[in-house]
C-alpha positions in Angstrom: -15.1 5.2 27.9 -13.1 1.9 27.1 -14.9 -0.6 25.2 -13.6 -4.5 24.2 -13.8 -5.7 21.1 -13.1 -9.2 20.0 -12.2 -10.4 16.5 -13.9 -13.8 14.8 -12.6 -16.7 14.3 -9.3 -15.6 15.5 -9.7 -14.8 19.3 -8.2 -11.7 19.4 -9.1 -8.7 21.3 -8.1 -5.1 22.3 -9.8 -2.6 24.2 -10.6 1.1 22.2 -11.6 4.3 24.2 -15.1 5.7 22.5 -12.4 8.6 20.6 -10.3 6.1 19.1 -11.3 4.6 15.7 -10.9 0.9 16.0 -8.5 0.5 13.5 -6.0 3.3 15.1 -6.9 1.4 18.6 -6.1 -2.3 16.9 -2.7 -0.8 16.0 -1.7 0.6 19.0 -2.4 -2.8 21.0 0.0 -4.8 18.0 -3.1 -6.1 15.9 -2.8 -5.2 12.3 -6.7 -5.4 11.2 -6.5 -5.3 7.0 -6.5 -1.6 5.9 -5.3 0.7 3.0 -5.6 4.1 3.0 -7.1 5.0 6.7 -9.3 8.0 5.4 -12.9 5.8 4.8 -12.2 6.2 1.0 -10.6 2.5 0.1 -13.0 0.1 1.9 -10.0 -2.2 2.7 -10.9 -1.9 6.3 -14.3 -3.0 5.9 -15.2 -6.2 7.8 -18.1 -7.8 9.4 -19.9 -6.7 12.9 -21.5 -9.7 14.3 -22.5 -7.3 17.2 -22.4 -4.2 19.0 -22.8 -0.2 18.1 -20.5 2.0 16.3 -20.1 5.6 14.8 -19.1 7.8 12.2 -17.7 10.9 12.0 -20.1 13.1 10.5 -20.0 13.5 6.5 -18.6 10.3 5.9 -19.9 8.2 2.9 -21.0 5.3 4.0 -22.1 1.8 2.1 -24.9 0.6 2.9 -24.2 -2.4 4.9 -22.3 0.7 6.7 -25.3 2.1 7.2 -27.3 -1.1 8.0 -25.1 -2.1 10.5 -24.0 -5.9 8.8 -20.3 -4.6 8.2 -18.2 -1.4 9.9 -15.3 0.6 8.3 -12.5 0.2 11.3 -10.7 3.1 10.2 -13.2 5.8 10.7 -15.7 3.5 13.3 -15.8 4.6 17.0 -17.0 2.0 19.6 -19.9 2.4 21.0 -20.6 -0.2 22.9 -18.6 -3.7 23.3 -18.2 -5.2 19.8 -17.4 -8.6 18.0 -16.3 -8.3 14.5 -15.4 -10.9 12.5 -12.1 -10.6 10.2 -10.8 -13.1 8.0 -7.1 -11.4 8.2 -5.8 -10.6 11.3 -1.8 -10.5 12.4 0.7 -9.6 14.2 4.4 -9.2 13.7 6.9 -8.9 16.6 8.9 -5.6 16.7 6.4 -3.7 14.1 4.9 -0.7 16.0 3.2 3.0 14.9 6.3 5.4 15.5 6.8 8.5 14.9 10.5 9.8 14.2 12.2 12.5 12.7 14.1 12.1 9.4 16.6 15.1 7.3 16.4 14.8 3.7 19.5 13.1 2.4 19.3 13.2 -1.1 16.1 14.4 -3.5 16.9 13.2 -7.2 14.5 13.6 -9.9 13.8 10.5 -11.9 11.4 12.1 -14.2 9.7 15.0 -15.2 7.4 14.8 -12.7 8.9 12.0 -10.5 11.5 12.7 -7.5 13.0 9.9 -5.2 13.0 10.9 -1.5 15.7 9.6 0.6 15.4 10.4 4.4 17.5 9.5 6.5 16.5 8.3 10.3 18.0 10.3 13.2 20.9 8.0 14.9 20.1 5.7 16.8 16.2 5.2 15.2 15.4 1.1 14.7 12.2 1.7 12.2 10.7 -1.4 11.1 8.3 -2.4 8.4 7.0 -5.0 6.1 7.8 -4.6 2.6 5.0 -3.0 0.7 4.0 -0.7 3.6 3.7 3.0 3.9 4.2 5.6 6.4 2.8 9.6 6.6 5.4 11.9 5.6 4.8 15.4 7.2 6.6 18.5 6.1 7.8 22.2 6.9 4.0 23.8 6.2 2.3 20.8 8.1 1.0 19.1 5.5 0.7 15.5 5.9 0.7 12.9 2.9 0.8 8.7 2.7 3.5 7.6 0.4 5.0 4.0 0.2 8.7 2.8 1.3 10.6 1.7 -1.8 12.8 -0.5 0.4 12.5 -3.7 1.6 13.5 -2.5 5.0 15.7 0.6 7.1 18.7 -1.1 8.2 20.8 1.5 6.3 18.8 4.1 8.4 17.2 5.3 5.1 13.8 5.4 4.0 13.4 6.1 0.4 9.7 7.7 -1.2 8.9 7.9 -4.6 6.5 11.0 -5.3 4.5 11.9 -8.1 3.8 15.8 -8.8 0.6 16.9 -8.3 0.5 20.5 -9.7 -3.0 21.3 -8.3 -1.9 19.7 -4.5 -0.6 21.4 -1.1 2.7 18.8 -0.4 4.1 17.7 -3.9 4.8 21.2 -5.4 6.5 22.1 -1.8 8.3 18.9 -2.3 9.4 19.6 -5.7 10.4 23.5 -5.3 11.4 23.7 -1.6 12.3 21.0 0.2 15.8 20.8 0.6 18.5 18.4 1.4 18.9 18.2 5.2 15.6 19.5 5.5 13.7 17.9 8.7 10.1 15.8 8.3 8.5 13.8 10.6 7.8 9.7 9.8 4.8 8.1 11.0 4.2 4.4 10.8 4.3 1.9 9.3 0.9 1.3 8.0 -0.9 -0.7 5.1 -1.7 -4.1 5.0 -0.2 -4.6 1.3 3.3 -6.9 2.1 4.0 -10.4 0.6 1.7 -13.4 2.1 3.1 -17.1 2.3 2.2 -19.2 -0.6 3.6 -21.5 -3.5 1.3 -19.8 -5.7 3.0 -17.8 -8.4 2.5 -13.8 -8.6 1.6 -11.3 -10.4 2.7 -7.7 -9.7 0.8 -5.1 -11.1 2.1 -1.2 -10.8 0.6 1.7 -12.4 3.4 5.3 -12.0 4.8 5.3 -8.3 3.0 2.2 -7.4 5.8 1.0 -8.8 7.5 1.9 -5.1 6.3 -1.1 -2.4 6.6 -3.4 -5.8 10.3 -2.4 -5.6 10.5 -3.0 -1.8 8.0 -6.3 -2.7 11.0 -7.3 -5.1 13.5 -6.2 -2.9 12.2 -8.9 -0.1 12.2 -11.7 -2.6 15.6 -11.1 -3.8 17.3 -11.2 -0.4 15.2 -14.7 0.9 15.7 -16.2 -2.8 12.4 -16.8 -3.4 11.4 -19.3 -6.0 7.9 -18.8 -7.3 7.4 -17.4 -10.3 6.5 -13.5 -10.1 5.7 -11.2 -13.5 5.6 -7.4 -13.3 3.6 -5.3 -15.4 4.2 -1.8 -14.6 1.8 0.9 -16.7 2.1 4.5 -17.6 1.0 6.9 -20.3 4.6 7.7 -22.0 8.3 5.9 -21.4 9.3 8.6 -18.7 6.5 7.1 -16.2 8.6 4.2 -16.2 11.1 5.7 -14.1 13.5 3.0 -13.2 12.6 0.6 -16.1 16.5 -0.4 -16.5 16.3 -1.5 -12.9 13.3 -3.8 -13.5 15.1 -5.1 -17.0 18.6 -5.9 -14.6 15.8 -8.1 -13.0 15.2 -9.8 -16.3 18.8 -10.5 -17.1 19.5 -11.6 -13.7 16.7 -13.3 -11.8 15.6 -16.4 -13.6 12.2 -16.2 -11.8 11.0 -12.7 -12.9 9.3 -11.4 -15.7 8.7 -7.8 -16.9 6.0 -6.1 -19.8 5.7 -2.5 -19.7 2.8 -1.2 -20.8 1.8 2.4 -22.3 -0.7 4.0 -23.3 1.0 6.2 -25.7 0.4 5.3 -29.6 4.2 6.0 -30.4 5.6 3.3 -28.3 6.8 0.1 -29.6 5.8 -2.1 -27.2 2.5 -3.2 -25.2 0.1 -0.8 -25.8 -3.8 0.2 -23.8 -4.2 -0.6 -19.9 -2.1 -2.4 -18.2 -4.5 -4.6 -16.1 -5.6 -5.9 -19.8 -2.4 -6.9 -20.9 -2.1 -9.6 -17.4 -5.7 -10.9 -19.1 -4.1 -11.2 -22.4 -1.0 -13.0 -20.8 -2.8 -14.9 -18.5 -6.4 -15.9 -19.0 -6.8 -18.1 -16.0 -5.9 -16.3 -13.0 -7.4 -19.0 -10.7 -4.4 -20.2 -9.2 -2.2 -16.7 -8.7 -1.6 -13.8 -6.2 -1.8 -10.6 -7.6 -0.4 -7.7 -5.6 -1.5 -4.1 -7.3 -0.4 -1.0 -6.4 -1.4 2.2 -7.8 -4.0 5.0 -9.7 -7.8 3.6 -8.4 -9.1 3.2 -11.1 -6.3 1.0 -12.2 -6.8 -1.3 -9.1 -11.1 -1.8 -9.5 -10.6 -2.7 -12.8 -8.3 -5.1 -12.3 -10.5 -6.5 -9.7 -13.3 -6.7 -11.3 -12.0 -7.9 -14.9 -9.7 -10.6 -13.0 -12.9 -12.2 -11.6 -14.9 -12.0 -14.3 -12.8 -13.1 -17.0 -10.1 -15.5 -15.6 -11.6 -17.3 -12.8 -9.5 -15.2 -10.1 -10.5 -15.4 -6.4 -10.3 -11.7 -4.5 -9.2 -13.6 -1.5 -5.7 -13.6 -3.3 -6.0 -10.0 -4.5 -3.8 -7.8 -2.5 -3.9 -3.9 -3.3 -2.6 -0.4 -2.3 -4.9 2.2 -4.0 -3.2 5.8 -4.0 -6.6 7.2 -3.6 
């Protein structure tokens, strides 16, 4: 059954069939509703229902304005009836649309013990667009299906380039470390996220934890090319120097860009410079947070902590808090 649902204050709507989550259906009609990682698991997607009935797929952990009714998770909610919600971010950007395309691996190069870089390139003729910061679902050989992040600002080239982390104990990374192969088909679908650059004068902070380091890159990418002018520091944090993959690329930054600047952070003892997490060292550096963006990007733990400790010790407001939690 087809159901309408509007969107508050905005006047927007788009019509979802009962099977549909409402986030998938928001997509498909060229709404981008604010989400993260589409499993129920983030909470990015959470936004108010003013009215109407919704459902869940069974299992799912639910808050309890969830349960109550007072707010709905758009990614895993099916309509049940005609709905209003109301969503303080809603947009839409011409020529972005959910694809799915088929990419050969160009070129897998391993950037640290545990790191590889995944170029892919886009059959001929593909146009794939994205906002900086976005990711899509890479699916390989044995049919497993994992989100990673484009480390690009865009595709022109026909490339899309992932940076992937090993998981020893997972089903994709340790068939993407010991069998994928160059020329080796996947399939691309997206782009999804809601974690790109907003419009502002306010300066930034960029905040990267291992291979959250990748839609920073694209984010840096973007603001290189439209020679942005606000101020933007980066502090990307790891256990040990190798987790800083492509450090010499952020320091080329420093040397060249007059507006960027850089503090790695480690957690390990023997390193000479900032030491413990990283979100502390952007307190240290910055007590009052009240007039940034921060845009975070990384382990979960990593991003709530930096959401909460921002608030509660520099005056930060969430509503400029921008986040892609690898969860």
């Amino acid at each position: 059954m087809t159901y309408s649902v509007q969107i508050q204050p905005v006047g927007k709507q788009f019509e979802t069939q009962g099977e549909d989550s409402l986030l998938d259906s928001a997509l498909k009609s060229g709404i981008m509703l604010k989400h993260g990682c589409r499993d129920g698991k983030c909470g990015d997607c959470r936004t108010t229902l003013v009215s109407g009935q919704v459902a869940y797929p069974e299992g799912l952990e639910l808050s309890v304005s969830d349960q109550e009714g007072s707010t709905v998770l758009t990614c895993q909610a099916r309509a049940q009836s005609d709905l209003i919600l109301e969503s303080p971010e809603v947009t839409e950007f011409e020529g972005i649309s959910i694809q799915k395309v088929i990419g050969r691996v160009m070129q897998k190069s391993v950037a640290a013990e545990d790191v590889v870089i995944l170029t892919c390139m886009l059959a001929p003729g593909t146009e794939f667009k994205y906002l900086p910061g976005q990711y899509v679902d890479l699916t390989l050989a044995n049919g497993v299906t994992r989100s990673y992040s484009m480390a690009k600002a865009d595709a022109q080239d026909g490339n899309i380039e992932l940076h992937i982390r090993l998981v020893s104990s997972g089903q994709a990374t340790p068939f993407i470390f010991n069998e994928l192969q160059p020329k080796n088909r996947v399939t691309l679908e997206g782009p999804y996220g809601s974690f790109y650059l907003r419009e502002s004068e306010r300066p930034i902070i960029l905040l990267a934890s291992g291979t959250g380091f990748a839609p920073i890159k694209a984010l840096m990418e973007q603001m290189i090319a439209t020679a942005n002018q606000r101020s933007v520091h980066l502090f990307w944090g790891g256990r040990r120097q190798p987790d800083l993959y492509q450090n010499a690329l952020c320091e080329s930054w420093v040397a060249s860009l007059s507006w960027f600047s850089y503090t790695p952070v480690l957690s390990d003892e023997a390193w000479n410079g900032r030491q413990g997490f990283v979100h502390r060292a952007v307190i240290e550096d910055y007590p009052d947070l009240s007039g940034h963006q921060v845009y975070a990007c990384g382990a979960p733990i990593v991003i709530e902590s930096a959401k909460r400790d921002f608030v509660k010790e520099c005056g930060f407001d969430l509503q400029h808090f921008f986040a892609d939690a690898f969860v």
